[in-house]
Biopython code that builds the backbone (N, CA, C, O; Angstrom):
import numpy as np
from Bio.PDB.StructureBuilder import StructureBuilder

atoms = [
    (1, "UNK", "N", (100.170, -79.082, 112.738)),
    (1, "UNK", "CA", (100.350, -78.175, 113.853)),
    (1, "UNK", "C", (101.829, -77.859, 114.005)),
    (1, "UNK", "O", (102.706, -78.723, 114.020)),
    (2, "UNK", "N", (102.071, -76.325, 114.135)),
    (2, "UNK", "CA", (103.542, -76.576, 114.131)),
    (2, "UNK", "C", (103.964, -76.216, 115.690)),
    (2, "UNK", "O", (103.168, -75.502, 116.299)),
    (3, "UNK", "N", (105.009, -76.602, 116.298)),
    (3, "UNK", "CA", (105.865, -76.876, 117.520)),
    (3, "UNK", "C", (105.163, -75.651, 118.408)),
    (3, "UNK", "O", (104.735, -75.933, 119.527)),
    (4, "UNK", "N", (105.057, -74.400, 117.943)),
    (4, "UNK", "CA", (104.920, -72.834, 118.369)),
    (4, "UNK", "C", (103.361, -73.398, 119.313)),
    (4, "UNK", "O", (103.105, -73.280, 120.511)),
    (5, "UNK", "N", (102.675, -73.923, 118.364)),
    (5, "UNK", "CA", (101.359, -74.080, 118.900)),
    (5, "UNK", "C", (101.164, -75.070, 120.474)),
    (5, "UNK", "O", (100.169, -74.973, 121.191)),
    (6, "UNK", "N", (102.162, -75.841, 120.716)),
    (6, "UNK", "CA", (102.069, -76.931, 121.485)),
    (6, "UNK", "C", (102.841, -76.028, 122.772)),
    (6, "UNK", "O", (104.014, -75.655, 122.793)),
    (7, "UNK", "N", (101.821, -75.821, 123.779)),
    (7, "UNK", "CA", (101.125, -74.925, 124.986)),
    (7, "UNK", "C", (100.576, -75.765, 126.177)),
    (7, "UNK", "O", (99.482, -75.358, 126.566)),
    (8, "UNK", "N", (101.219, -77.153, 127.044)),
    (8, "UNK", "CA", (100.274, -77.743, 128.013)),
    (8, "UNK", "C", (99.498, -76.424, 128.412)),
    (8, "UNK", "O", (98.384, -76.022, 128.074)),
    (9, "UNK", "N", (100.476, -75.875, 129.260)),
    (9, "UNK", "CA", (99.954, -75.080, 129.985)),
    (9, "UNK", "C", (98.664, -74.416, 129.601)),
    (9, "UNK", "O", (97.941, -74.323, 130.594)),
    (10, "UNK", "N", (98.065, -73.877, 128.419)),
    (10, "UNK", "CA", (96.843, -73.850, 127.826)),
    (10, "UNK", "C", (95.863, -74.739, 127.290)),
    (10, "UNK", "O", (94.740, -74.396, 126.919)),
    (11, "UNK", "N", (96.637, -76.648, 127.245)),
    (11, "UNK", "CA", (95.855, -76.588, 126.814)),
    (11, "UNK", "C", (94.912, -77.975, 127.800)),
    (11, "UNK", "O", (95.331, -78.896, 128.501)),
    (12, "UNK", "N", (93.225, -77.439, 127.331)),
    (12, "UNK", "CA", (92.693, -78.165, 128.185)),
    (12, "UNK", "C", (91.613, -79.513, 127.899)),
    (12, "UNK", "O", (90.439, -79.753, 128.181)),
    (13, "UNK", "N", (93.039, -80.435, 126.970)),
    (13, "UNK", "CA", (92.558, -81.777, 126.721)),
    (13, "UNK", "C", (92.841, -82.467, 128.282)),
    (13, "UNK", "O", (93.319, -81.794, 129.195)),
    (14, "UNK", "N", (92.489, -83.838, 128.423)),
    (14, "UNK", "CA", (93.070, -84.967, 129.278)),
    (14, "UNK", "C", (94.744, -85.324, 129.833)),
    (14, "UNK", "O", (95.802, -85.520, 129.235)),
    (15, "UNK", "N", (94.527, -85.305, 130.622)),
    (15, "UNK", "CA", (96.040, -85.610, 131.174)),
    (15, "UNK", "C", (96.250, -86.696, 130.308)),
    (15, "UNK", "O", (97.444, -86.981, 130.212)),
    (16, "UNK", "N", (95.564, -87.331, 129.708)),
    (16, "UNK", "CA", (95.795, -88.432, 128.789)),
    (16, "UNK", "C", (96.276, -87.952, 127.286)),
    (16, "UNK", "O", (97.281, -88.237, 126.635)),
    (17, "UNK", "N", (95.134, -87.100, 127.003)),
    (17, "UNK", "CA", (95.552, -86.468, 125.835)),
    (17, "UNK", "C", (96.397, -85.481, 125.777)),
    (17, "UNK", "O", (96.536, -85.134, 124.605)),
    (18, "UNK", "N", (97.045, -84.849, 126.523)),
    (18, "UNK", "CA", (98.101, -83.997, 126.641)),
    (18, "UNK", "C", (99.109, -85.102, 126.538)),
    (18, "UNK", "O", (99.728, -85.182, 125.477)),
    (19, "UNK", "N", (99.372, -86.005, 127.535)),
    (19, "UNK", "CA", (100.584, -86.911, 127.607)),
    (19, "UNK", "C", (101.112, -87.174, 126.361)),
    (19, "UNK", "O", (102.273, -87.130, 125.953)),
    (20, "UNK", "N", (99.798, -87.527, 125.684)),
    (20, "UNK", "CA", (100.411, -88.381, 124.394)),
    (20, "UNK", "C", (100.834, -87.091, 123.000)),
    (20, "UNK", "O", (101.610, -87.332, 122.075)),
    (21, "UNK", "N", (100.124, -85.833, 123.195)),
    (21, "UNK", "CA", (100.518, -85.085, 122.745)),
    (21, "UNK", "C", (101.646, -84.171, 122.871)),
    (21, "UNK", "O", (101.997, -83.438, 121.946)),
    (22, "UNK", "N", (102.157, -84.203, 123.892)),
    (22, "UNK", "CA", (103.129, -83.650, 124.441)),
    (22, "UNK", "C", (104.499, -84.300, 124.492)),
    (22, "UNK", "O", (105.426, -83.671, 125.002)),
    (23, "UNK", "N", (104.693, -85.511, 124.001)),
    (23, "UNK", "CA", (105.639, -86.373, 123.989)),
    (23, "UNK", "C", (106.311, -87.042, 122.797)),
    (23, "UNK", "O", (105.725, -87.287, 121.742)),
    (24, "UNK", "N", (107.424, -87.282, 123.017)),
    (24, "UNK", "CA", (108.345, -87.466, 121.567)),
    (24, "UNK", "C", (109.875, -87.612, 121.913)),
    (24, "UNK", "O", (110.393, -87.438, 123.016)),
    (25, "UNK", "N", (110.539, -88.002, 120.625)),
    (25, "UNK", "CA", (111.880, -88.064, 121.152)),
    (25, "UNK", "C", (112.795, -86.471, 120.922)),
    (25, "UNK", "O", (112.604, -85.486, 120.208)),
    (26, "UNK", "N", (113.538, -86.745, 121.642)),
    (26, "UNK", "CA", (114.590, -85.521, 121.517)),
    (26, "UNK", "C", (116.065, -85.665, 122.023)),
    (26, "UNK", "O", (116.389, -86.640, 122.701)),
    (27, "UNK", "N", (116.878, -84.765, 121.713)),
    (27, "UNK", "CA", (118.258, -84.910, 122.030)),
    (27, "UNK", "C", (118.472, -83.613, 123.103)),
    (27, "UNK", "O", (117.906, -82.546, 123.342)),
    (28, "UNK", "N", (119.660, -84.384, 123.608)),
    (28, "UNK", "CA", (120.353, -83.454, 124.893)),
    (28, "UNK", "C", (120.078, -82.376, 124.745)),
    (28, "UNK", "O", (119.159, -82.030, 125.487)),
    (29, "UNK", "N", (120.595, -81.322, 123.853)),
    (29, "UNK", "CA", (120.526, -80.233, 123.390)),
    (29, "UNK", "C", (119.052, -79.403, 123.744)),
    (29, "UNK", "O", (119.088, -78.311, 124.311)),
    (30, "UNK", "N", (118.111, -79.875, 123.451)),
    (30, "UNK", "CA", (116.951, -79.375, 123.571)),
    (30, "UNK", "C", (116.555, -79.368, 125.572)),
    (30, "UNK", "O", (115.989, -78.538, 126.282)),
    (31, "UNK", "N", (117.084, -80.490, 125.817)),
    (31, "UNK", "CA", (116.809, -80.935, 127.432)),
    (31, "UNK", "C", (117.645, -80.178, 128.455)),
    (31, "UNK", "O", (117.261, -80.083, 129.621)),
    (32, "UNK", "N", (118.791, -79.634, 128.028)),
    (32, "UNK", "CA", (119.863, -79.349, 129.063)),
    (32, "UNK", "C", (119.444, -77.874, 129.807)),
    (32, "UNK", "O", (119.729, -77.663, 130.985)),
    (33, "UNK", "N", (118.767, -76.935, 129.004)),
    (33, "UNK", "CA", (118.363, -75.501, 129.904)),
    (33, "UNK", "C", (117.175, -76.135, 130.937)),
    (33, "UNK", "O", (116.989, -75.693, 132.071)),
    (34, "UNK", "N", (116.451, -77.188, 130.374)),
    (34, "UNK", "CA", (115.471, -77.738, 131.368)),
    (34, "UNK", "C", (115.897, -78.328, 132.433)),
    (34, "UNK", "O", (115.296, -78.392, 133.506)),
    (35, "UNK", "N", (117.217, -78.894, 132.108)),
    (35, "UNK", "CA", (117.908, -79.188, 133.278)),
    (35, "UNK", "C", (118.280, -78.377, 134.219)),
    (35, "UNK", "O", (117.987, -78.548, 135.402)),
    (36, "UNK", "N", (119.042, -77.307, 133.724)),
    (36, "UNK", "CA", (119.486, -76.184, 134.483)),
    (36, "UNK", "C", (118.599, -75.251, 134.940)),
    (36, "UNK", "O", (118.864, -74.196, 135.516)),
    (37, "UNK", "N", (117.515, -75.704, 134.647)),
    (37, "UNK", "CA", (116.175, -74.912, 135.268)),
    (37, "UNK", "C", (115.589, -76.025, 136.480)),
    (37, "UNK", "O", (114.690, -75.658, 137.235)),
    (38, "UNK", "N", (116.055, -77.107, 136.562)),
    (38, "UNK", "CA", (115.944, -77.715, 136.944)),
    (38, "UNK", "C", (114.500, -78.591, 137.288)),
    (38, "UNK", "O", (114.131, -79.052, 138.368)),
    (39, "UNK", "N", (113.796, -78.639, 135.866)),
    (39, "UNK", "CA", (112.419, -79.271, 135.613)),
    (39, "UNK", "C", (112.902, -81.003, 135.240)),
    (39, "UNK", "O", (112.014, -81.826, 135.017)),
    (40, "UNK", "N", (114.271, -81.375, 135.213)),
    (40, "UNK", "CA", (113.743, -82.774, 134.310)),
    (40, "UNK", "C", (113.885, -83.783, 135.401)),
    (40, "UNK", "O", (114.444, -83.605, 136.483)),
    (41, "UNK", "N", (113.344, -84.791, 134.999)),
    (41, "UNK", "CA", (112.790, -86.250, 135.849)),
    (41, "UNK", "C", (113.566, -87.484, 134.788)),
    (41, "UNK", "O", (113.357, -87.753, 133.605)),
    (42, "UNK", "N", (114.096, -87.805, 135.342)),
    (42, "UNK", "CA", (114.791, -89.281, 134.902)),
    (42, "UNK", "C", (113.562, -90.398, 135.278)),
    (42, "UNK", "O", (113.144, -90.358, 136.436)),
    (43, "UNK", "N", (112.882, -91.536, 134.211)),
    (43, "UNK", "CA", (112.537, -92.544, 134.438)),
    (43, "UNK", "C", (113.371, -93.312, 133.845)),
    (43, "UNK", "O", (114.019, -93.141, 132.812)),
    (44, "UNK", "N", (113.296, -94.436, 134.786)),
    (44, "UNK", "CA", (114.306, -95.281, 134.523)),
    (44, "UNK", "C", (113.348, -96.316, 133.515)),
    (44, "UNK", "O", (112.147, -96.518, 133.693)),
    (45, "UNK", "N", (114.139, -96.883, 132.478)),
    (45, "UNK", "CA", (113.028, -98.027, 131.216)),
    (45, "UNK", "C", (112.020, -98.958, 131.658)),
    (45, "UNK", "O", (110.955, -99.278, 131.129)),
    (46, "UNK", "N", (112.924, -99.574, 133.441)),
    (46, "UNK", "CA", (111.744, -100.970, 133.483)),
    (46, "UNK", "C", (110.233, -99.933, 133.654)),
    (46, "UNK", "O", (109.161, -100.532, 133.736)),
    (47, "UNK", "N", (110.239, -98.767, 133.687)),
    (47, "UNK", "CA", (108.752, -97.819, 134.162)),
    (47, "UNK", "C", (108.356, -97.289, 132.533)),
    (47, "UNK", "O", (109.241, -96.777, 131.848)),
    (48, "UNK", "N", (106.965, -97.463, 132.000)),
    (48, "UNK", "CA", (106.162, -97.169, 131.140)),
    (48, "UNK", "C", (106.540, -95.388, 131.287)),
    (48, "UNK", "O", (106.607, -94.977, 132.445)),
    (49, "UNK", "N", (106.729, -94.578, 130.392)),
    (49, "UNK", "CA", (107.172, -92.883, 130.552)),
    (49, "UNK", "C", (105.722, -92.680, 130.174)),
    (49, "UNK", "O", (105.466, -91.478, 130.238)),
    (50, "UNK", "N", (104.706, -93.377, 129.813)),
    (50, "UNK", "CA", (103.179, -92.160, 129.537)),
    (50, "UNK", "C", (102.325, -92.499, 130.715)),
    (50, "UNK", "O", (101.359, -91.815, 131.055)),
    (51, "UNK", "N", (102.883, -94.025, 131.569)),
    (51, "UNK", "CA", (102.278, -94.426, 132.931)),
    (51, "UNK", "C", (102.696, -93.146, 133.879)),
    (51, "UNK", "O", (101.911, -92.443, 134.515)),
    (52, "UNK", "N", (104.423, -92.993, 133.803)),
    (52, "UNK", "CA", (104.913, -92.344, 134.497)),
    (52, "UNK", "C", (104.448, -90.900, 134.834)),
    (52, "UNK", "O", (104.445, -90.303, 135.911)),
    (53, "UNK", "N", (103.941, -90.403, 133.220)),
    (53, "UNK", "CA", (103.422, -89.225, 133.274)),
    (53, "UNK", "C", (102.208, -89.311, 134.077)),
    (53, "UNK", "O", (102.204, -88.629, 135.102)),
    (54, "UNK", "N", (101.182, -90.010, 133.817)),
    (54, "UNK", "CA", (99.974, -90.477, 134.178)),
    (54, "UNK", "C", (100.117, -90.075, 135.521)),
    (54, "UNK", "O", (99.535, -89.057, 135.895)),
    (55, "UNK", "N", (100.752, -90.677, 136.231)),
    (55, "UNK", "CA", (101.236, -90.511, 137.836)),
    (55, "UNK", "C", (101.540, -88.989, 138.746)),
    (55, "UNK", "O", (101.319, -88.527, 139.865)),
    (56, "UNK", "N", (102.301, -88.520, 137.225)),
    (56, "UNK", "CA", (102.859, -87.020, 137.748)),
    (56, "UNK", "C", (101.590, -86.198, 137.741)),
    (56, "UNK", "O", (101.172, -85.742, 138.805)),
    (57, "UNK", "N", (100.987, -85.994, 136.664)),
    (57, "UNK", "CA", (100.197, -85.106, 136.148)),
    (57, "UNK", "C", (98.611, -85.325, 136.698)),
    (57, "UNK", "O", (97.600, -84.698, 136.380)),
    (58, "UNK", "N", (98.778, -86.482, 137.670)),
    (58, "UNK", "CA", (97.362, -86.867, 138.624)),
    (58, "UNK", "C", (97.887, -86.875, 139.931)),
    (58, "UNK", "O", (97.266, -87.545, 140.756)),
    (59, "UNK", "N", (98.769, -86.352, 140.251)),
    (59, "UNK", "CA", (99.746, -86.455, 141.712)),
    (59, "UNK", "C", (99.092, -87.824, 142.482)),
    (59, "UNK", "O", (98.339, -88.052, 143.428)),
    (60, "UNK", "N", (99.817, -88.540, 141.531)),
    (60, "UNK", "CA", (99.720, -90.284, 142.295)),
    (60, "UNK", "C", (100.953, -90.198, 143.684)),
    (60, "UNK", "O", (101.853, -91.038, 143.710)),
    (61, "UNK", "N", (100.878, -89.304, 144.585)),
    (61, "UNK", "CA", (102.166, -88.709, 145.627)),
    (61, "UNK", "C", (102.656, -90.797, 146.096)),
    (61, "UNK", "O", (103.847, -91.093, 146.193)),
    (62, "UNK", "N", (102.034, -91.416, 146.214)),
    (62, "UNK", "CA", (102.533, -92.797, 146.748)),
    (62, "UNK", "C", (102.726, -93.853, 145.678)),
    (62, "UNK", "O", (103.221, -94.968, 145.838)),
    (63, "UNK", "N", (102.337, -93.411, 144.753)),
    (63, "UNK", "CA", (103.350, -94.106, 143.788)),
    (63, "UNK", "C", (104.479, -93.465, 143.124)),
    (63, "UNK", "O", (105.431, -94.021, 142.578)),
    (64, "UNK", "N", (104.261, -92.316, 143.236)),
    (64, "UNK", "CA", (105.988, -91.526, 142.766)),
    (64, "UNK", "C", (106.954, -91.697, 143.698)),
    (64, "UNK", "O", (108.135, -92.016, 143.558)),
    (65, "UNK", "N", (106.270, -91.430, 144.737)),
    (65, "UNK", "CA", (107.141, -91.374, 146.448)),
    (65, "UNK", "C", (107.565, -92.974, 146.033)),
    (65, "UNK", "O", (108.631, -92.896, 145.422)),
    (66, "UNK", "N", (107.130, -94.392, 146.138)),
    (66, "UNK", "CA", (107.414, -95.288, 146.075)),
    (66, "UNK", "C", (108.491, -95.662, 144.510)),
    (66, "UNK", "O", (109.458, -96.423, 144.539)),
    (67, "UNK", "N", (108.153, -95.144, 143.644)),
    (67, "UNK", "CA", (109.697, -95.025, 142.447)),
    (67, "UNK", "C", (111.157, -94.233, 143.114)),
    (67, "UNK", "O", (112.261, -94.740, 143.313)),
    (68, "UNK", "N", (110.716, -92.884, 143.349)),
    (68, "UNK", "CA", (111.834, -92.304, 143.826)),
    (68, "UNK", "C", (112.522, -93.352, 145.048)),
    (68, "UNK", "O", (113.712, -93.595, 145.244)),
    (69, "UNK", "N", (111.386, -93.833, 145.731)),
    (69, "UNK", "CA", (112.474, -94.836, 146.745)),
    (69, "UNK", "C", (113.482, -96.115, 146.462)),
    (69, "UNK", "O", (114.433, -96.655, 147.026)),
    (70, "UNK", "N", (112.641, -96.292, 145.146)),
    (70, "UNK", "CA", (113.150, -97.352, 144.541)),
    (70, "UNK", "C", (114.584, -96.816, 143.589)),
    (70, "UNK", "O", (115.347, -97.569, 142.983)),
    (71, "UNK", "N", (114.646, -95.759, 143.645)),
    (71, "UNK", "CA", (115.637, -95.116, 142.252)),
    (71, "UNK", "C", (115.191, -95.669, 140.854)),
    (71, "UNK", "O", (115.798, -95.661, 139.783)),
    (72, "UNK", "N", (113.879, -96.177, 141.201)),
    (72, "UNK", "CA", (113.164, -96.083, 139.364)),
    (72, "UNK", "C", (113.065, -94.404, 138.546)),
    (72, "UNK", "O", (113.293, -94.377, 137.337)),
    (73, "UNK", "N", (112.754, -93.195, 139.209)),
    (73, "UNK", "CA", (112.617, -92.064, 139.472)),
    (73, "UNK", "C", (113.588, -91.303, 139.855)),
    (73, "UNK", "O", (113.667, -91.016, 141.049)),
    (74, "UNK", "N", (114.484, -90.838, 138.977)),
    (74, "UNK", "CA", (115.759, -89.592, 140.049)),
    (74, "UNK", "C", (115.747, -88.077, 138.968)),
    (74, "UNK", "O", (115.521, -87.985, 137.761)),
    (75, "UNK", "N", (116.067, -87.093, 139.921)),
    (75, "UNK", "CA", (116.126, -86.088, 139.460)),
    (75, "UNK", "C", (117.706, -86.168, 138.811)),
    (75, "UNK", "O", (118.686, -86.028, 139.543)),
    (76, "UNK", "N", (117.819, -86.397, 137.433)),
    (76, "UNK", "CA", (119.473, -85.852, 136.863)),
    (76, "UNK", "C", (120.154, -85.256, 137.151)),
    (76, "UNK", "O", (119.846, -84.067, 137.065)),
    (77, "UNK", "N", (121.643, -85.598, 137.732)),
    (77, "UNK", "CA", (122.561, -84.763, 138.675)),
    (77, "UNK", "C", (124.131, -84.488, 137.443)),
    (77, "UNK", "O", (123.956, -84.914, 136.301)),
    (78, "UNK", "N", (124.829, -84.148, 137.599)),
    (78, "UNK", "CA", (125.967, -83.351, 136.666)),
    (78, "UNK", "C", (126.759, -84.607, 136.177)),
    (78, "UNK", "O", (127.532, -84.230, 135.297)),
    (79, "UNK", "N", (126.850, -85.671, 136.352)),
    (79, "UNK", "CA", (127.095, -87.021, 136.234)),
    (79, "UNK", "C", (126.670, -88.009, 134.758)),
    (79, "UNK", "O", (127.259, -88.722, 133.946)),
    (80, "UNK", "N", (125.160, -87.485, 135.050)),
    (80, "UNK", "CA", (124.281, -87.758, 134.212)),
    (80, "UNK", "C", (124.622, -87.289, 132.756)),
    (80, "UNK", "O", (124.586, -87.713, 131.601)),
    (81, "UNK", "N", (124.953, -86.233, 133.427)),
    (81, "UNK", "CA", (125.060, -84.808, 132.060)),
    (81, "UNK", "C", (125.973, -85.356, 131.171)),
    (81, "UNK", "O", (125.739, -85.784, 130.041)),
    (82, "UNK", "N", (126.908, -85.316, 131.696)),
    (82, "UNK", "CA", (128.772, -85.553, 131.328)),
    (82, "UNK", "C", (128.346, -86.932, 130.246)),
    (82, "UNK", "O", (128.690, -87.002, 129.066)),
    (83, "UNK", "N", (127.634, -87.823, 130.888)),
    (83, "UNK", "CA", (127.587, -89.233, 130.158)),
    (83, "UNK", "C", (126.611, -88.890, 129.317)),
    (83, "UNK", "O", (126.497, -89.949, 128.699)),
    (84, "UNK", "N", (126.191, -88.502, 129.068)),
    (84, "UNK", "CA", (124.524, -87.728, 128.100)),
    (84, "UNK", "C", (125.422, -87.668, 127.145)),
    (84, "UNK", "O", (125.786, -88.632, 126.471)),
    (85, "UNK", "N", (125.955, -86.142, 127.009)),
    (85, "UNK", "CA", (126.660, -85.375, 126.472)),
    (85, "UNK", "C", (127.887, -86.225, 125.579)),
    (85, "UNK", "O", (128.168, -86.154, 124.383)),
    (86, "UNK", "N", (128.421, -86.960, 126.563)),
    (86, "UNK", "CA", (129.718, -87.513, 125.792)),
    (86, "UNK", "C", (129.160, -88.760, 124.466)),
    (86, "UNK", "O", (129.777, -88.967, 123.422)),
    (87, "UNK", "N", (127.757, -89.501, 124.922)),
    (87, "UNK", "CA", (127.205, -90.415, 124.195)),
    (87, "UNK", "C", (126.193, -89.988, 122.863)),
    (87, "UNK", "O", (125.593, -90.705, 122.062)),
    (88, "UNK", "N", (126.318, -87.914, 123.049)),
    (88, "UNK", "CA", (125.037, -87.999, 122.511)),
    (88, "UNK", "C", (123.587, -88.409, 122.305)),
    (88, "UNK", "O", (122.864, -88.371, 121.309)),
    (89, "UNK", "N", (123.356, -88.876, 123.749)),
    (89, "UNK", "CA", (121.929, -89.427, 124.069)),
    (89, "UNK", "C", (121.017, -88.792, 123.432)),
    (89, "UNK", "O", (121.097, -87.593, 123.163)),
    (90, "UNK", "N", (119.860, -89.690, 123.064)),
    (90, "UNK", "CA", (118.403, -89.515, 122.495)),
    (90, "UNK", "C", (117.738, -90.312, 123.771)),
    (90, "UNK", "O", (118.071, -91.217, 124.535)),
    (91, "UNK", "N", (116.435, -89.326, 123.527)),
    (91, "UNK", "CA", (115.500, -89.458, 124.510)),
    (91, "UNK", "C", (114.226, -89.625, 124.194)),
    (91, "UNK", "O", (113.943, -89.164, 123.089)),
    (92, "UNK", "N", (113.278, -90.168, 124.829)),
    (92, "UNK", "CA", (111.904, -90.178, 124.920)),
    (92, "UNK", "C", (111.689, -88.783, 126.302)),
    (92, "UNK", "O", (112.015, -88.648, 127.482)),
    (93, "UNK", "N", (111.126, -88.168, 125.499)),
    (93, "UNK", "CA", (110.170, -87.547, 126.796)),
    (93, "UNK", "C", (108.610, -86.923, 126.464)),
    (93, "UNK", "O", (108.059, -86.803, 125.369)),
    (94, "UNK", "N", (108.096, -86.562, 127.867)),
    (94, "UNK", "CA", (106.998, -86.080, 127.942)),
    (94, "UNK", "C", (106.629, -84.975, 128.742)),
    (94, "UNK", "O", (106.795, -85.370, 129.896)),
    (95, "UNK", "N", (106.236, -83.850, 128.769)),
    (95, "UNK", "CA", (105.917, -82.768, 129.610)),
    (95, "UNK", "C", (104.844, -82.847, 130.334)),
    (95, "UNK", "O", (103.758, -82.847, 129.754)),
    (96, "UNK", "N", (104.904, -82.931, 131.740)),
    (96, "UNK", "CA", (104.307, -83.070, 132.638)),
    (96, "UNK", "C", (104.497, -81.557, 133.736)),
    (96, "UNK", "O", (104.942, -81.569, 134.883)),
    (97, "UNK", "N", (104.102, -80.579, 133.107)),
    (97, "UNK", "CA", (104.004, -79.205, 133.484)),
    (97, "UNK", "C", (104.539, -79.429, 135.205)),
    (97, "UNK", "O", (103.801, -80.308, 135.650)),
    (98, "UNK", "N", (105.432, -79.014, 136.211)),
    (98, "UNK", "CA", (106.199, -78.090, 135.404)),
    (98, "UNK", "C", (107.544, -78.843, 134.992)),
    (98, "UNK", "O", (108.643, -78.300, 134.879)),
    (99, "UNK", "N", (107.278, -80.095, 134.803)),
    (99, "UNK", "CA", (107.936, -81.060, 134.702)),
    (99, "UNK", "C", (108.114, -81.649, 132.964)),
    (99, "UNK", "O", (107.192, -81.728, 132.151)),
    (100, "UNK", "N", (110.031, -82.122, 132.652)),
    (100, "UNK", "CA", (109.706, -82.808, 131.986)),
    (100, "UNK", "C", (110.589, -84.494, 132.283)),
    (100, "UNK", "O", (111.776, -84.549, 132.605)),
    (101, "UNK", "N", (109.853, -85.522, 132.119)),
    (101, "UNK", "CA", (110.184, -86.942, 131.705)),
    (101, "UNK", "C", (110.790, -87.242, 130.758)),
    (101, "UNK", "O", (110.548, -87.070, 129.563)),
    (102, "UNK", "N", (111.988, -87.921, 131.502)),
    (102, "UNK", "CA", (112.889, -87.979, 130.097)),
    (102, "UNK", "C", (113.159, -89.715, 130.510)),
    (102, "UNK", "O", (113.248, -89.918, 131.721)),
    (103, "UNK", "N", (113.290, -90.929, 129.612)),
    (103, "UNK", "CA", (114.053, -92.053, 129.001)),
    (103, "UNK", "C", (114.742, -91.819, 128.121)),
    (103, "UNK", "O", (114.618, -90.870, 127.346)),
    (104, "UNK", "N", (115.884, -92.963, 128.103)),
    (104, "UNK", "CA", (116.956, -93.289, 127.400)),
    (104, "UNK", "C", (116.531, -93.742, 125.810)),
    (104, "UNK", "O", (115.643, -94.591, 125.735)),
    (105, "UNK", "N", (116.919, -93.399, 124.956)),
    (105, "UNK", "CA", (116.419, -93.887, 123.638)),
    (105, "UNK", "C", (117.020, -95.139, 123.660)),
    (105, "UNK", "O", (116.864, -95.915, 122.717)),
]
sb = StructureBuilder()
sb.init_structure("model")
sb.init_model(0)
sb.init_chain("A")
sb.init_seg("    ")
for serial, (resi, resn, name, xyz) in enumerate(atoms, 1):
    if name == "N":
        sb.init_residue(resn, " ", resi, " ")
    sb.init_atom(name, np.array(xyz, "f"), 0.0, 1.0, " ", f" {name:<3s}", serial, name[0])
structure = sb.get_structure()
């Protein structure tokens, strides 16, 4: 299957099977207009990223609400970026329409 084909938004496997299809590693580069569009989600490592998705993409609202309180969960602020950028970070993420999940490689 090549990249062109991969469509959440069309497509209508399992929030399960989307997760796992929809997910992979990637570098800054690919993440940063998503940033500036302002779709990406920071999970922090001690949190599972296909649980995490699991959560988003079933609006678990009291267990996200309960990460974000915890700062397991933050939306990436210009901070983030700068240290991304300067380290060349790799990532795990997953698209969670209109959202994407990103970990630290």
């Amino acid at each position: 299957m090549k990249w062109q084909d991969y469509n959440p938004g069309e497509d209508d496997s399992s929030d399960k099977e989307k997760i796992e299809k929809y997910s992979g590693e990637i570098d800054w580069a690919y993440l940063e207009p998503h940033y500036k569009a302002g779709n990406l989600v920071y999970i922090d490592p001690c949190l599972d990223l296909k649980n995490a998705g699991i959560a988003f993409s079933s609006d678990n609202q009291k267990l996200v609400k309960a990460w974000l309180k915890s700062g397991d969960v933050v939306k990436p602020c210009d901070l983030h970026v700068q240290h991304w950028k300067k380290t060349k970070a790799l990532f795990k993420a997953t698209i969670v329409r209109p959202f994407i999940l990103i970990q630290p490689q």
